[in-house]
C-alpha angles and dihedrals in degrees: 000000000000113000075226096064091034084057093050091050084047104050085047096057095042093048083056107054086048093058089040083052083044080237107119100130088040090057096043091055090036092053084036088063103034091052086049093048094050094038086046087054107072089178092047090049087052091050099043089047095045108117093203094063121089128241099237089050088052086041086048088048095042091046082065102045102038108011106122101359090080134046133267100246083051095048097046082052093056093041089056090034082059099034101048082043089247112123099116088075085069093107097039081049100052086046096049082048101060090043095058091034092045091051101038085051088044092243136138130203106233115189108188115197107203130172089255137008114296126230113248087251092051078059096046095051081050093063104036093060086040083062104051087047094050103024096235144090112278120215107201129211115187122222129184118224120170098190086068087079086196149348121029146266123223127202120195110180104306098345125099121203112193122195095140119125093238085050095055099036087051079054094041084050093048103048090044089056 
């Protein structure tokens, strides 16, 4: 079986037993920091992913790093990630989650590139309109890009919206040619 479709099992049954917990948002931030501390960690990639080093000896090692700071649901996950060898599939398995958790809460992950950083309540207007537009609850990350000159652009999932001034004046370019 593909490590793509066991994420995805994975993800399902982890997102379940954190309805069922009523901890969905906990799991996703607590899957979200666990993935970036062990991706941040080039040596502690190498040793989780060295075939010659026993299970009990990762479980030992992740117990200090993670026992008690996540919750259950996130550290049974670990111990079968680990267990079953699987543990490369860690990122594929916090982005299926927040797909399944995202669409079962009827939520969407907006980022919005701008040319500087936006207020809170330029985010929240953001939103607000990208709701009205999707039908469900947009969850907005800002990200700061100069060459934008202007205005924003806003991704949610594979859709692109562009009202940014280097947008309309690539448009404006190509009708007048």
């Amino acid at each position: 079986m593909s490590d793509i479709v066991v994420a995805k099992r994975y993800a399902r049954a982890l997102f379940e037993v954190a309805r069922d917990k009523g901890i969905i948002s906990q799991v996703e931030e607590e899957l979200k920091s666990v993935a970036s501390a062990i991706r941040d960690n080039a040596d502690l990639q190498k040793f989780l992913n060295h075939p010659n080093i026993g299970i009990s000896v990762k479980t030992d090692l992740l117990k200090q790093i993670f026992e008690g700071k996540v919750s259950e649901p996130v550290w049974n996950t670990l111990l079968v990630l680990i267990d079953k060898g699987r543990q490369s599939i860690l990122s594929a398995l916090v982005s299926d989650f927040v797909k399944v958790a995202n669409e079962a809460l009827g939520q969407a992950n907006a980022i919005v590139y701008s040319a500087f950083v936006l207020t809170e309540a330029q985010q929240a207007e953001i939103a607000s309109h990208f709701s009205k537009v999707t039908g469900k609850t947009i969850r907005i990350t800002n990200e700061v890009e100069p060459k934008l000159l202007g205005g924003v652009q806003v991704r949610i999932g594979d859709r692109l919206y562009d009202g940014s001034l280097a947008g309309k004046l690539d448009r404006l370019s190509k009708a007048l040619v």
